[in-house]
C-alpha positions as CSV (number, residue, x, y, z in Angstrom):
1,X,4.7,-5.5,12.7
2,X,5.2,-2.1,11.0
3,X,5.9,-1.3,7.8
4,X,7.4,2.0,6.3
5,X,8.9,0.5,3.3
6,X,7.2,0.9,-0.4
7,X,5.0,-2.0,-2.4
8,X,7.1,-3.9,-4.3
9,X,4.5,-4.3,-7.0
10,X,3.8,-0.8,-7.7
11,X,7.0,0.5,-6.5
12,X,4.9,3.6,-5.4
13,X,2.4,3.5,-2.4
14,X,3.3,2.9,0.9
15,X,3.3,-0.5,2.4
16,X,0.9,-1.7,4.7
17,X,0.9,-5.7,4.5
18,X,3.9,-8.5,4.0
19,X,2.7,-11.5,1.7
20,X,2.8,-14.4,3.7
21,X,3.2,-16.3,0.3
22,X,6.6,-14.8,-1.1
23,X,7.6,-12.1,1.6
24,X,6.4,-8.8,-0.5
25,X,5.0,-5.5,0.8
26,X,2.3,-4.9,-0.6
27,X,0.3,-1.6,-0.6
28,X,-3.7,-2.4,0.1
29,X,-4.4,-1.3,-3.5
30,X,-2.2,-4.9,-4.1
31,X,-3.3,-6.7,-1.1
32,X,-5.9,-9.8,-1.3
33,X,-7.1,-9.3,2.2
34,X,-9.1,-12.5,1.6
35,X,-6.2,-15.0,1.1
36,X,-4.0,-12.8,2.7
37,X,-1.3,-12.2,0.3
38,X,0.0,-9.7,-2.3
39,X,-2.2,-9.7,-5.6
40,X,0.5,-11.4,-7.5
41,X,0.2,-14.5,-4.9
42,X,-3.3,-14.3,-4.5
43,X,-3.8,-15.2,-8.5
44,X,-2.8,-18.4,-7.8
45,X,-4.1,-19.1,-4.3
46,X,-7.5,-18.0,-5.3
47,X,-7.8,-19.9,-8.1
48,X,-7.4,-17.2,-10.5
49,X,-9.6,-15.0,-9.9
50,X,-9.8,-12.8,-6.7
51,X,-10.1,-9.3,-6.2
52,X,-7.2,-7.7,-8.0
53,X,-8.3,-5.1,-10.7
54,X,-5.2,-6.2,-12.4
55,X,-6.2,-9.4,-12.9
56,X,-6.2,-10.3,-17.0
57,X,-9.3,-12.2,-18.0
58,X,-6.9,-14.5,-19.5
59,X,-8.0,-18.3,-18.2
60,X,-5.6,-20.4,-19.4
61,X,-5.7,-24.2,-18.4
């Protein structure tokens, strides 16, 4: 599917992906190619951790 819309969690790049979690485009600079999701989702399917350089060091239980 093509995409020409804008990420919806920077609200400035160009999207390339749709989170298969919640329906998002996502821009690959917000894009967990891993779990394939936006980085939002992938927080919580990854455990937590992942590959977003967003991602707070915060590890609450």
């Amino acid at each position: 599917m093509s995409l020409t819309g804008i990420c919806q969690v920077c609200e400035t790049a160009r999207a390339d992906h749709t989170c298969r979690t919640c329906g998002r485009q996502a821009c690959p600079e917000h894009w967990n190619d891993a779990v394939g999701a936006c980085s939002p989702c992938a927080r919580g399917l990854d455990g937590g951790g992942g590959t977003d350089p967003d991602n707070s060091t915060d590890h609450r239980r």
